[in-house]
DOGU-404914 format. One record per residue: x, z, y of N, C-alpha, C, O in turn; residue in three letters. Coordinates in steps of 0.1 Angstrom, whole numbers, plus 2048, in hexadecimal, padded with zeros to 3 digits. Layout:
<roros>
XZYXZYXZYXZYALA;...
</roros>
This chain:
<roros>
C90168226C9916121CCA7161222CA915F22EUNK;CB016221ACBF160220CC5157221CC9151217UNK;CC715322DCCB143236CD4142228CD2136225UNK;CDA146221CE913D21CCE614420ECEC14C208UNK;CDA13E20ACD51401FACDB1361F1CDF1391E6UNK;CDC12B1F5CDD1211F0CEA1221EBCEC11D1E0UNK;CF81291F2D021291EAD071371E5D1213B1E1UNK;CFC13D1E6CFD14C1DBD011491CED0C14C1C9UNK;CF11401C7CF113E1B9CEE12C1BBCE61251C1UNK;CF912A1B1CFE11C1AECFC1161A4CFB10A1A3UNK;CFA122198CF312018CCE911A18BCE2119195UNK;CE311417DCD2113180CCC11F185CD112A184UNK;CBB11D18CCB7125191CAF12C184CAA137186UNK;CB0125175CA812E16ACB313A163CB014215AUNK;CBF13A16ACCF141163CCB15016DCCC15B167UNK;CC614F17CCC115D184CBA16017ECBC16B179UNK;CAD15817ACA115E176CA416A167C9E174164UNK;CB0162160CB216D153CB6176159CAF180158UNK;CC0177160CC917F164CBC18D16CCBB198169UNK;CB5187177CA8191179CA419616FCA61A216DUNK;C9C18E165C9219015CC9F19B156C9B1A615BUNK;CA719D151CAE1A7145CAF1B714FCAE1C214AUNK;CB01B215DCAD1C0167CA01C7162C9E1D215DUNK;C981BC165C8B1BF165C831C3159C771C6159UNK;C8B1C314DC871C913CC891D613BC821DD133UNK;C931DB143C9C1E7140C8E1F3144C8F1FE13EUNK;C861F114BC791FC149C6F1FA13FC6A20413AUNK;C691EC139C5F1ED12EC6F1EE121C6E1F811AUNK;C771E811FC821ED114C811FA113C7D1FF109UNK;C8420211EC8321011CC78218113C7822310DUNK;C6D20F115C5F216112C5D210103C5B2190FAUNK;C5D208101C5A1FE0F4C642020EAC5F2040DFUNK;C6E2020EAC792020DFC772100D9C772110CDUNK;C762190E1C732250DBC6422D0D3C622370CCUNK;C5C2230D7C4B2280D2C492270C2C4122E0BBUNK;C5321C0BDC5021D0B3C542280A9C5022609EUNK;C5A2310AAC6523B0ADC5B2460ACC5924B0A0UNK;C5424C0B6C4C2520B9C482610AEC4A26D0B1UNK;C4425C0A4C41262098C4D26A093C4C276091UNK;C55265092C6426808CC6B270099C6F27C096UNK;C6C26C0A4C7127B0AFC6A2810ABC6E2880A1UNK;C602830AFC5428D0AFC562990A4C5A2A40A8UNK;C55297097C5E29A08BC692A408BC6A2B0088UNK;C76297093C8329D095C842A609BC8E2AD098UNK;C7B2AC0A8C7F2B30B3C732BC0B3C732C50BCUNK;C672BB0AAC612C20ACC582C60B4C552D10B6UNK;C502B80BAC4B2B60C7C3D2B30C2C3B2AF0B6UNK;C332B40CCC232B30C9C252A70CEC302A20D2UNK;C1529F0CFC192940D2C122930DFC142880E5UNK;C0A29C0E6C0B2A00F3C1A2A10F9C1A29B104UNK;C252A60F6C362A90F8C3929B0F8C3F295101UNK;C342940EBC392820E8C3A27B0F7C432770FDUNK;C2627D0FCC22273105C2A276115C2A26E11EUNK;C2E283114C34287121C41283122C4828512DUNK;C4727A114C57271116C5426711FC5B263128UNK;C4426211CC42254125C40255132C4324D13AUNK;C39263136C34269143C3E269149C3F262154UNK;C49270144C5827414CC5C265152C5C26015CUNK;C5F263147C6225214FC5C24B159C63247163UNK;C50248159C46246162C4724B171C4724817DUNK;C47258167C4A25F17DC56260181C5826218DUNK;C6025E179C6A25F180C71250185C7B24F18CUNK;C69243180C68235182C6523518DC6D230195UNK;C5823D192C4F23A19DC532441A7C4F2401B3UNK;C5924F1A6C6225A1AEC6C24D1B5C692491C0UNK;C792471ADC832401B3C7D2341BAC822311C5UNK;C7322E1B7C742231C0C6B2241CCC6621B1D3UNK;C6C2331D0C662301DEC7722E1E4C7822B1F0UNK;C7F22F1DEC8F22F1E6C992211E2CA021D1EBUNK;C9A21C1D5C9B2141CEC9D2051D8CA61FE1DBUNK;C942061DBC911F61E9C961FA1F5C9A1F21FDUNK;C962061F7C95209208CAA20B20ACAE20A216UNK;CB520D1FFCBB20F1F5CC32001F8CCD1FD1FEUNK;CB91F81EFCBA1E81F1CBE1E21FFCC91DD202UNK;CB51E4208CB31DF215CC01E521CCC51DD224UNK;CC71F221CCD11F4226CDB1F221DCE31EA222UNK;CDE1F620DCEA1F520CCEF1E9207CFB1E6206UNK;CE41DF202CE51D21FACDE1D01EBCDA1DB1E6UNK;CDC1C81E5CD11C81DACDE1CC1CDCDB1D01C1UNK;CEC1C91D0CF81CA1C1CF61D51C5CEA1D71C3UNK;CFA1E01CCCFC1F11C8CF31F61C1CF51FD1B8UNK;CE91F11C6CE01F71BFCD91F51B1CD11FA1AAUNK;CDE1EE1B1CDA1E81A4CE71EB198CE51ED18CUNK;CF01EB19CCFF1F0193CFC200192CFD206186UNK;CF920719DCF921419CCE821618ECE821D183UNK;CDF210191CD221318CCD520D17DCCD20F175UNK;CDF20617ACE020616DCE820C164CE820F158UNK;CF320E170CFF21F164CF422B164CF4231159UNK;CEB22F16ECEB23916BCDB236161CD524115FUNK;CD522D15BCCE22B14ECD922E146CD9239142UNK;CE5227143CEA229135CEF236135CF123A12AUNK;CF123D13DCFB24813FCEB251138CEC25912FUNK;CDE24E13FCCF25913FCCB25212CCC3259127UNK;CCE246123CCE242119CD324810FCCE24A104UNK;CE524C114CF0256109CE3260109CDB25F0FFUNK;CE1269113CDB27A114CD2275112CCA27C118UNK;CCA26C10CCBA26B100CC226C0F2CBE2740E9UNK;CCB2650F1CD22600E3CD62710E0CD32760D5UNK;CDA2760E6CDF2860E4CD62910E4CDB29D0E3UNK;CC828E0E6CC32A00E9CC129F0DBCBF2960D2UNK;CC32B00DACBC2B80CECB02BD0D1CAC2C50C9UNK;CA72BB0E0C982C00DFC902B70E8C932AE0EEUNK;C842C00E5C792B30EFC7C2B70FFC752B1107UNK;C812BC102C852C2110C902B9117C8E2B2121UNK;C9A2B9111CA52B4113CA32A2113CAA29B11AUNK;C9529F109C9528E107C8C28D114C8D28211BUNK;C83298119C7C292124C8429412DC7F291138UNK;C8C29912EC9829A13DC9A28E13EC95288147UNK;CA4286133CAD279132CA226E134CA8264138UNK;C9526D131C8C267130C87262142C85257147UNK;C8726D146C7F26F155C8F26A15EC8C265169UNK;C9F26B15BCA426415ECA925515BCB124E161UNK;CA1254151CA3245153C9623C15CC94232163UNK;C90244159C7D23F162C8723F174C8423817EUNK;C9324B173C9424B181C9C239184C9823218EUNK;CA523517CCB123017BCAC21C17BCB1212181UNK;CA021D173C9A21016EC94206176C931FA174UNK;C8F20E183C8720918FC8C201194C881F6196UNK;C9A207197CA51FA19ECA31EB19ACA01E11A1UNK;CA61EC18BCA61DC18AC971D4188C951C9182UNK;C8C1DC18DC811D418CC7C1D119BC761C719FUNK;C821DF1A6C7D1DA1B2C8C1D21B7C891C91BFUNK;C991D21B4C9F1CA1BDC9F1B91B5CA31AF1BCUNK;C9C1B71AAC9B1AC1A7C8B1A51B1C8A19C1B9UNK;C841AA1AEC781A01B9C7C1A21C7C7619B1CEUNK;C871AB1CDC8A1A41DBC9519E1D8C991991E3UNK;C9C19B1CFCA61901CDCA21831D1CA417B1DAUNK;C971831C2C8D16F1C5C8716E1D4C861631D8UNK;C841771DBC7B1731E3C881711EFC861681F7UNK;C951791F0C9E1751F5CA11671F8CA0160202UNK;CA71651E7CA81541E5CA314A1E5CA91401E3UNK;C961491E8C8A1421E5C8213F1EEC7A1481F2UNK;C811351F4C6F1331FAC641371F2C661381E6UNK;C591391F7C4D13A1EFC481341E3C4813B1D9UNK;C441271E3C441261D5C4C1231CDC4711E1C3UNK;C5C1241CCC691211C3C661301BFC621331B3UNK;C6713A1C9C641481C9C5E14E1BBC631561B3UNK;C4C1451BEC451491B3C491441A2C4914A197UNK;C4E1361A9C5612F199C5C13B190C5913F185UNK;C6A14019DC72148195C6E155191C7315B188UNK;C6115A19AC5A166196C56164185C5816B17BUNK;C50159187C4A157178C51155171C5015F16AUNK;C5914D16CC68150165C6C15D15EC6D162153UNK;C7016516FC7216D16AC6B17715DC7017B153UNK;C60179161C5717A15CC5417714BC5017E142UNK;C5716C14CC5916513BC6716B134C6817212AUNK;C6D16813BC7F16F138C7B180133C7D186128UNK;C7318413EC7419513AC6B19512EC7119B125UNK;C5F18F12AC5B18F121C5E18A111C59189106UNK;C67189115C72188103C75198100C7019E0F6UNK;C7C19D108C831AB103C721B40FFC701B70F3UNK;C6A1B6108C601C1101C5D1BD0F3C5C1C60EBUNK;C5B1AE0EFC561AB0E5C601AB0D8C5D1AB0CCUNK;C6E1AB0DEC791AC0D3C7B1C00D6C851C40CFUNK;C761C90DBC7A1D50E2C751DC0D4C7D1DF0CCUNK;C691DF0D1C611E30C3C661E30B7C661EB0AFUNK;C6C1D00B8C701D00A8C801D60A5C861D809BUNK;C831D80B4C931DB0B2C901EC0B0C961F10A7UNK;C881F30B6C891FA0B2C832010A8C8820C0A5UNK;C771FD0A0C741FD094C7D1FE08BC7E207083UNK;C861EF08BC901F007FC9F1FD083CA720007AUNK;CA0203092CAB20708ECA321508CCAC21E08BUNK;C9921908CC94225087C90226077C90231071UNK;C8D21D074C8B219064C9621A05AC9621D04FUNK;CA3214064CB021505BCB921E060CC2221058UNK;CBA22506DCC222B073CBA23E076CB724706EUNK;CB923D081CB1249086CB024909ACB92470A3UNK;CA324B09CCA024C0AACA92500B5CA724F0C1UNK;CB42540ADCC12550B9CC62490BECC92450C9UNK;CC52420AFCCF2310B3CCA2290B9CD021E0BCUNK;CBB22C0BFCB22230C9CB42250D8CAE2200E1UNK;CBD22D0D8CC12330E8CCB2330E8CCF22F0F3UNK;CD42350E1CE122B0DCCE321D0DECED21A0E4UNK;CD92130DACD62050DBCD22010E9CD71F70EEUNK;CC920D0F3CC5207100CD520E105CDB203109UNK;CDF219108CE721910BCF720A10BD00207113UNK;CF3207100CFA1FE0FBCF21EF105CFC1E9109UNK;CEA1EA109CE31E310FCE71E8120CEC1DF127UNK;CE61F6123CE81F7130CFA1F3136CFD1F0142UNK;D021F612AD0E1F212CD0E1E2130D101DE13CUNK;D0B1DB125D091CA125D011C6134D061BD13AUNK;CF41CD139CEF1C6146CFB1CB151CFE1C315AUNK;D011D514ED091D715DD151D015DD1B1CF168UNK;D1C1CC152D221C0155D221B1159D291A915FUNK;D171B2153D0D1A5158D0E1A5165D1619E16BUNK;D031AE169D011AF179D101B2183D111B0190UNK;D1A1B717AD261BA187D2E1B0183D391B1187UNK;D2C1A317CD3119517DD2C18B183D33182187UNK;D1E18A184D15183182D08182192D0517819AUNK;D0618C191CF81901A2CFE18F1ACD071971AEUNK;CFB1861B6CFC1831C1CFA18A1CBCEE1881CEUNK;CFF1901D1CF919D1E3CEC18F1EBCF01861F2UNK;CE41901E9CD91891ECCD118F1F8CC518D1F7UNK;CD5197203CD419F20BCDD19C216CE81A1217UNK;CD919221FCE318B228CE5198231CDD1A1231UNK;CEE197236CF41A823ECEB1A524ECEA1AF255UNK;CE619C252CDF19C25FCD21A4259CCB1A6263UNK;CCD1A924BCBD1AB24BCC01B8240CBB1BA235UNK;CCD1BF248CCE1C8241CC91D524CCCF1D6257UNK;CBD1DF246CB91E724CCC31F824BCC81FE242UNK;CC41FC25FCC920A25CCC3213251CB7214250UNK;CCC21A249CC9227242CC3232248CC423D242UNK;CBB234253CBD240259CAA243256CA323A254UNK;CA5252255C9D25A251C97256258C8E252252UNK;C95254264C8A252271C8424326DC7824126CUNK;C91235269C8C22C265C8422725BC7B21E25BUNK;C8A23024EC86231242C74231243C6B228241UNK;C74240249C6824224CC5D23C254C5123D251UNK;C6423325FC60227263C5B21B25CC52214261UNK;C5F21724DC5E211246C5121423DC4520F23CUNK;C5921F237C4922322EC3C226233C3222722DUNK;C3F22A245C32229246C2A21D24FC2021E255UNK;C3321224DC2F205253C281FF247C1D1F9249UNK;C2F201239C291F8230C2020122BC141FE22BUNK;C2220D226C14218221C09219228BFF21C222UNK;C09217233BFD218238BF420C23ABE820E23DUNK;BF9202238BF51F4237BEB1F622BBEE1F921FUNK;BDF1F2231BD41F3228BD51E421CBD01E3211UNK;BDB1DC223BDF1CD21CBE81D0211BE31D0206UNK;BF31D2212BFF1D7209BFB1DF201BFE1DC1F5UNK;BF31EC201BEA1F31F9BDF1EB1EDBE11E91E1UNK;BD61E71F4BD11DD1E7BD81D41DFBD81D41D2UNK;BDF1CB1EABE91C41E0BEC1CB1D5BEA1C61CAUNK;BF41DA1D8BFF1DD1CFBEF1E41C2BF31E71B7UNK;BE51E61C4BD91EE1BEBD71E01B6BD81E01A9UNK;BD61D71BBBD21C91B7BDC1C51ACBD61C01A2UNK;BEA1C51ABBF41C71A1BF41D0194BF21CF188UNK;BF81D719CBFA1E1194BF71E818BBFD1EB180UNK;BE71EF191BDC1F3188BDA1EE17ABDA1F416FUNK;BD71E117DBD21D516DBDD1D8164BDD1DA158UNK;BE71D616CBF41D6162BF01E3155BF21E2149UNK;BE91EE15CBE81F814EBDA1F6148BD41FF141UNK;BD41EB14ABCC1E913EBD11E3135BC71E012DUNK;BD91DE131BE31D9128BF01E2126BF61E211BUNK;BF21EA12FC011F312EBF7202122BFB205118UNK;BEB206127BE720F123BE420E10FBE2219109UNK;BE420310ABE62000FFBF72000F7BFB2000ECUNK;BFD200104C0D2000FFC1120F0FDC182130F4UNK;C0A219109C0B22510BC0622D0FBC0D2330F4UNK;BF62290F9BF122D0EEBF72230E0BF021F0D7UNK;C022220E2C072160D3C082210C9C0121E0C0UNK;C0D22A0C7C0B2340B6C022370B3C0223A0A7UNK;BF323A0BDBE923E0B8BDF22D0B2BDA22C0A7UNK;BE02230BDBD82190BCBDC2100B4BD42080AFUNK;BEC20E0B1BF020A0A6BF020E09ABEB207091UNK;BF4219099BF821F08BBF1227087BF322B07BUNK;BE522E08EBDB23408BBCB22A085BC722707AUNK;BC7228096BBC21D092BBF21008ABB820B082UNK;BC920C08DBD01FE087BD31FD078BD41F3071UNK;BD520C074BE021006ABE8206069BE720005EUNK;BF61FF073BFF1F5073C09201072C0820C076UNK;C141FA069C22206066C2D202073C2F1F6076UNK;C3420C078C3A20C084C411F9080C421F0088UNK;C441F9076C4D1EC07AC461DF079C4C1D5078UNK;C331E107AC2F1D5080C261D308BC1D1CB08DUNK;C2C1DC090C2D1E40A2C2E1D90ABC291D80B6UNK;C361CE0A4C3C1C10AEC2E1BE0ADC281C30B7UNK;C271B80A6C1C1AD0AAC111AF0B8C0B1A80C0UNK;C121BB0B3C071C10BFC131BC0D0C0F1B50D9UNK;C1D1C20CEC261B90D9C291AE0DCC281A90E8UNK;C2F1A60CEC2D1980D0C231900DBC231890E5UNK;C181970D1C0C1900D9C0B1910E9C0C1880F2UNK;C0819E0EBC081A50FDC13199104C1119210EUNK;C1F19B0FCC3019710AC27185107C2617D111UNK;C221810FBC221730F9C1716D104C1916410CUNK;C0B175101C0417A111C0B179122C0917012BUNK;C11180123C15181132C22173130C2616C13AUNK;C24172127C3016812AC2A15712DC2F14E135UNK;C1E157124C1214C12AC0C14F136C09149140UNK;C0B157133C04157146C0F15514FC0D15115BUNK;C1A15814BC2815915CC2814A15BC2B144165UNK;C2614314CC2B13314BC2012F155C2512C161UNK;C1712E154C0B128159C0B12D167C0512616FUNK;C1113916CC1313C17AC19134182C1613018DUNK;C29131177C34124180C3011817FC33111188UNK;C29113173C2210B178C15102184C120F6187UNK;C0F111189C0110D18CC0910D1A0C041091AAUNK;C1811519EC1B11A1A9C1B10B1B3C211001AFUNK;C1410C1C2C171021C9C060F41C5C010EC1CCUNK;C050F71BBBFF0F21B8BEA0F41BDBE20EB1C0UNK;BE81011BCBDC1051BCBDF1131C7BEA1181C7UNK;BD41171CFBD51201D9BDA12E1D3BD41321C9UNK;BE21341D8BE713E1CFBDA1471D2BDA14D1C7UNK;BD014C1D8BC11521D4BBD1511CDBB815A1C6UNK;BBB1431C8BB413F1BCBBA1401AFBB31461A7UNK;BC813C1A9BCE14619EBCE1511A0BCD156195UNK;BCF15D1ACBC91671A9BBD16E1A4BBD17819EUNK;BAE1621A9BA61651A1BA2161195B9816618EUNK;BAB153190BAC14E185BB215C17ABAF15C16EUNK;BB816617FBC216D174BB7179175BB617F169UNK;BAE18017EBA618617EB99183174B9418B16CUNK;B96179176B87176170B8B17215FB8216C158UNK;B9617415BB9C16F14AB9D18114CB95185144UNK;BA1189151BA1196150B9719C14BB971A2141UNK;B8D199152B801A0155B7919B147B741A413FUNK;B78191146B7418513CB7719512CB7019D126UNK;B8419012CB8A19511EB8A1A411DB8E1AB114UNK;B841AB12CB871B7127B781BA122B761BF117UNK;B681B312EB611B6123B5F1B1112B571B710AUNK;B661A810FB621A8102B661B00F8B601B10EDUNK;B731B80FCB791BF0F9B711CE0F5B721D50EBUNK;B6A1CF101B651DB0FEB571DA0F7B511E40F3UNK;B551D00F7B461C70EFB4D1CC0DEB4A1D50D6UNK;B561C30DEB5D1C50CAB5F1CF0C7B5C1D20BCUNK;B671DB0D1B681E70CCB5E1F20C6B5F1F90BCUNK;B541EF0D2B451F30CFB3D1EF0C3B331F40C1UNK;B401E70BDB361DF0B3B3E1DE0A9B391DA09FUNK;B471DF0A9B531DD09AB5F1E509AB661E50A4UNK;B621EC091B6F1EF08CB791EA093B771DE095UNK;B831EF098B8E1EA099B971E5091B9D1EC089UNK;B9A1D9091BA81D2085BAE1C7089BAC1BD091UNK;BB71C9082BC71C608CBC21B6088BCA1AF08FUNK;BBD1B1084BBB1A2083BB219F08EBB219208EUNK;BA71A409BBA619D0A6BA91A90AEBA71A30B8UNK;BAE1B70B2BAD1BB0BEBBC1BE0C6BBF1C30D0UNK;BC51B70BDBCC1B20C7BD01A80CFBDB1A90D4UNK;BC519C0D0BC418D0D4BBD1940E2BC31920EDUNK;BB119D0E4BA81A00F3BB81A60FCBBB1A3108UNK;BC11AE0F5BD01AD0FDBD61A4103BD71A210FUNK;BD919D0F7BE41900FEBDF189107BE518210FUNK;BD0189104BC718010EBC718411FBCA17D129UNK;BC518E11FBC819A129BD019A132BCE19A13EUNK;BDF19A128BED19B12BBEE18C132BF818C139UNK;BE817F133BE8172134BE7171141BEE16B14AUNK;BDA179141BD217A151BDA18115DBDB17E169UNK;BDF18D155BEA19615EBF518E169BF918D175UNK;BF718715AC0617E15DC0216F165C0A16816AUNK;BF916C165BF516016ABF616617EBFB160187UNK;BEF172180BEF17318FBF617D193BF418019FUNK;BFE18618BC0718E194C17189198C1F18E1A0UNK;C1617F191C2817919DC1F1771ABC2317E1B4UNK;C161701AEC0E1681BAC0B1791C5C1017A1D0UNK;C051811BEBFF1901C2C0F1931CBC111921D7UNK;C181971C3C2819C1C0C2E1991CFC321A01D8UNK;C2C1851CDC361801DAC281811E8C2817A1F2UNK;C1D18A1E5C1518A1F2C181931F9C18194205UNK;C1D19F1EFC211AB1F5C2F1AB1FDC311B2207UNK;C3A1A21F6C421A01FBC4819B20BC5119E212UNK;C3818D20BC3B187217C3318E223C3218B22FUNK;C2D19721BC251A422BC2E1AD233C2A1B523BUNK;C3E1AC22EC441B3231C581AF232C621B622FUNK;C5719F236C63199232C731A1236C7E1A1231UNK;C6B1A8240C7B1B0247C801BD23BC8B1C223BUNK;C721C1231C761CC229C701CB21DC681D1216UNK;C751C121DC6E1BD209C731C51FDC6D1C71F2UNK;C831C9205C841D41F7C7C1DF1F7C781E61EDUNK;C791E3206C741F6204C621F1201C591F81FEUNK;C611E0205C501DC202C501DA1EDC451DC1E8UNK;C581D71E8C5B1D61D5C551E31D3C4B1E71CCUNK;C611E91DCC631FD1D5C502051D3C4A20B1CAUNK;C4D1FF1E7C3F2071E6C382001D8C342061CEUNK;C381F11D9C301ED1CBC2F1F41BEC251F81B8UNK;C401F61BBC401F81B2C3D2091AFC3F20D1A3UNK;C3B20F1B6C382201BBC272201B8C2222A1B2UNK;C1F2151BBC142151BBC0E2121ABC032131A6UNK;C1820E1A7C1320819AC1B21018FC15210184UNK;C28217190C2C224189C2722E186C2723417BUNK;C20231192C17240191C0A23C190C0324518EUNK;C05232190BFA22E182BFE22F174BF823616DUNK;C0A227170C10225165C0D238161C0623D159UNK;C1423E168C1724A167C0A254163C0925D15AUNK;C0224F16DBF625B168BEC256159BE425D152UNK;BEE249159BE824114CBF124C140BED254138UNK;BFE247142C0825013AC0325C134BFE25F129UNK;C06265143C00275144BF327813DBF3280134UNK;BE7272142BD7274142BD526F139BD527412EUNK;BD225F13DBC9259135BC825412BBBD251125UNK;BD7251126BDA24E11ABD525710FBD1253104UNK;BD7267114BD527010ABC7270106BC32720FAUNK;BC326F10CBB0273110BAA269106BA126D0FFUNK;BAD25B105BA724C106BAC2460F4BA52400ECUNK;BBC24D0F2BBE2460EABBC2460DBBC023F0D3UNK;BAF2540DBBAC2570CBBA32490C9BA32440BDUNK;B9B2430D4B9223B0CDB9522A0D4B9C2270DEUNK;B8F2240CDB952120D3B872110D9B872080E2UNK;B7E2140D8B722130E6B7721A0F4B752150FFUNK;B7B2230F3B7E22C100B89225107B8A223114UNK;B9721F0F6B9E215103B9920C108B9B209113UNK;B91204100B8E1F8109B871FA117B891F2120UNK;B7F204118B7A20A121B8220D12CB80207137UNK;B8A21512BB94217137B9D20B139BA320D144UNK;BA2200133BA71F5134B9D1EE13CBA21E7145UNK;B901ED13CB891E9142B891EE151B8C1E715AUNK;B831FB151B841FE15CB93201168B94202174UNK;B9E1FF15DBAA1FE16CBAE1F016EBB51EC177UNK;BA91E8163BA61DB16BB9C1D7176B9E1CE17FUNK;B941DD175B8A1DF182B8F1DF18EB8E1D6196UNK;B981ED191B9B1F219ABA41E51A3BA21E11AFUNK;BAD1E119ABB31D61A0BAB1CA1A8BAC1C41B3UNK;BA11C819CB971BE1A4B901C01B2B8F1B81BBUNK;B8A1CB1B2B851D11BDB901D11C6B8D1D11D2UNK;B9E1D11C3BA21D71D2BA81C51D7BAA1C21E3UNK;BA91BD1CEBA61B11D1B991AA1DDB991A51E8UNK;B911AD1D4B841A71DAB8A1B01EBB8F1A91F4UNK;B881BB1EDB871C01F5B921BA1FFB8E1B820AUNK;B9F1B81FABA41B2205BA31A3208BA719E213UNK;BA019D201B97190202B8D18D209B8D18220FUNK;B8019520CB7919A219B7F1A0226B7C19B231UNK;B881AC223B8A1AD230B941A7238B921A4244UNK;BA21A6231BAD1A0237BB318F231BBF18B22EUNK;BA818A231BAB17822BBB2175230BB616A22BUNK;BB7179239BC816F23EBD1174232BD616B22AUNK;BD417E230BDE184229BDB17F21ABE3185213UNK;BD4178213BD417020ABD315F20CBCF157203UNK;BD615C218BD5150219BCD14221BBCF13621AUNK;BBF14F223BB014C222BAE14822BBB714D232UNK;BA5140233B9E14123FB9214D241B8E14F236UNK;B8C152249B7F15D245B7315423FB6A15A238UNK;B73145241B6713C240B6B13E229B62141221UNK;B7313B227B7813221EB8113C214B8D13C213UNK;B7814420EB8114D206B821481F6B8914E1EFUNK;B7C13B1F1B7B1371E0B8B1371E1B921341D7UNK;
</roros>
């Protein structure tokens, strides 16, 4: 934490948390505002919808490409550079979507904004953990949290209606226009929250020093498995939204919001219930509190699919429910990974968020395609990469119980 946090930000401490949370939209904004869209590029440029799904891929890997550097970036040069620079060059990679004339050209500008977006998701959680003790920490984690969950759920309907009345150019237009507005924000507004005593050399020998202090840490690995993973049993329904919406659903792109609504309304109750429960209850135990409502909702999920028709009047409630559980234990998961590694919490964000991109990414790539003709197969695979997370849970809860806060006697 940085000895002289206290007179960084003077503001309320819910005025950072926007100011994070609007960093931290600029990667699901990117993804949401344009899906509804989908049909209509596709159309315009001529693209299969194999070509479609690889707009989302590009992004993904190239999200999860940048933040192995992104944090490490943070930690020597300061958390404002990088964050000023990671948001010109979104609007700048926004114009060149607004401009291609093919599917080639949109997955260039696409895969540079996936590069550009990282920044403000990994330097904002070493910001809070900067400013913050542990549980104010989690408060503001969750906040943030709630804050970021307005824009996905307003992200759909904005771009619905400017594709309905305008054309799929003006939706990349609209996020360019947004990337202008955050970087003034942030070059008025963000604090260097990176006290210069706990600033690490740049040099390649240390770098590498780093990543393989925290990568090889079998703790940091689960954690980030334990995060991350779940996140795309809920992400993997956003991924498949033209087929599962507008196909199985038959919902028309412009009532695309509900199915969002619900999900952000989802994680935004669970982050409430996170800052609430923070300090209060052992942070293990809201972790397995947000697991076992996971596990809970994803079998039933795959129970209804199995036995009924899909329709938009109950199978988007086993989501938001989902989305609750997500959000209830990943600020707590988030600041565990953080505090395993206090001296390098930006380049410890970055690995996080690397681990949970190129999931995002191969969900993108793979399994979206494979999964999303039928609503049994998603619930299926929503099930099962919820799994993964749980297991890698349990597992470090047996072997390394200090690192969640356990005694070896005393793991409930």
């Amino acid at each position: 934490m940085n000895p002289d946090a206290d007179k960084l930000w003077t503001a309320p401490r819910w005025a950072l948390a926007v100011l994070l949370a609007a960093l931290g939209m600029l990667g699901p904004f990117s993804i949401d505002t344009y899906i509804p869209a989908f049909a209509g590029i596709a159309q315009s440029l001529d693209a299969t919808p194999v070509q479609m799904q690889q707009t989302l891929s590009a992004y993904l890997f190239g999200f999860a490409f940048m933040n192995l550097f992104h944090g490490a970036l943070a930690d020597s040069f300061g958390r404002r550079p990088v964050v000023l620079t990671g948001v010109a060059v979104f609007t700048l990679a926004s114009v060149g979507c607004a401009l291609s004339q093919s599917i080639g050209a949109l997955v260039f500008f696409r895969a540079l904004q996936g590069l550009s977006t990282g920044a403000g998701i990994v330097v904002s959680r070493a910001v809070i953990r900067d400013m913050f003790p542990p549980a104010d920490a989690q408060r503001v984690m969750s906040q943030v949290t709630i804050y970021f969950g307005v824009a996905p759920a307003v992200a759909p309907i904005v771009g619905g209606y400017l594709f309905v009345h305008a054309d799929w150019h003006a939706i990349f237009w609209f996020l360019a226009g947004v990337g202008v507005v955050l970087w003034v924000a942030n070059w008025r507004l963000l604090p260097e929250s990176l006290h210069p005593t706990q600033r690490q050399p740049f040099r390649a020998r240390n770098l590498l020093r780093g990543y393989w202090q925290i990568g090889s840490d079998p703790r940091f690995f689960l954690l980030a498995l334990a995060s991350g993973v779940p996140f795309n049993g809920m992400f993997l329904y956003v991924l498949s939204a033209p087929a599962f919406l507008g196909e199985h659903l038959q919902l028309r792109p412009t009532q695309f919001f509900w199915f969002f609504v619900l999900t952000i309304g989802g994680i935004m109750g669970g982050a409430w219930a996170s800052g609430r429960l923070a300090g209060k209850i052992a942070p293990r135990r809201q972790i397995r509190h947000g697991f076992v409502i996971m596990l809970a909702v994803s079998l039933v999920n795959v129970a209804a699919n199995a036995l009924f028709a899909a329709h938009a009047a109950w199978a988007l409630v086993p989501i938001a429910v989902f989305a609750f559980g997500w959000a209830l234990m990943v600020p707590v998961v988030t600041l565990m990974v953080l505090d395993l590694f206090p001296e390098r919490r930006g380049l410890a964000s970055s690995l996080q968020a690397v681990v949970g991109s190129v999931a995002n990414g191969v969900v993108a790539g793979v399994i979206a395609p494979l999964v999303m003709h039928s609503t049994v197969t998603l619930s299926i695979a929503s099930l099962l990469m919820m799994s993964v997370g749980l297991v890698a849970w349990m597992v470090l809860r047996r072997r390394w119980p200090e690192a969640v806060g356990a005694s070896p006697r005393r793991l409930a």
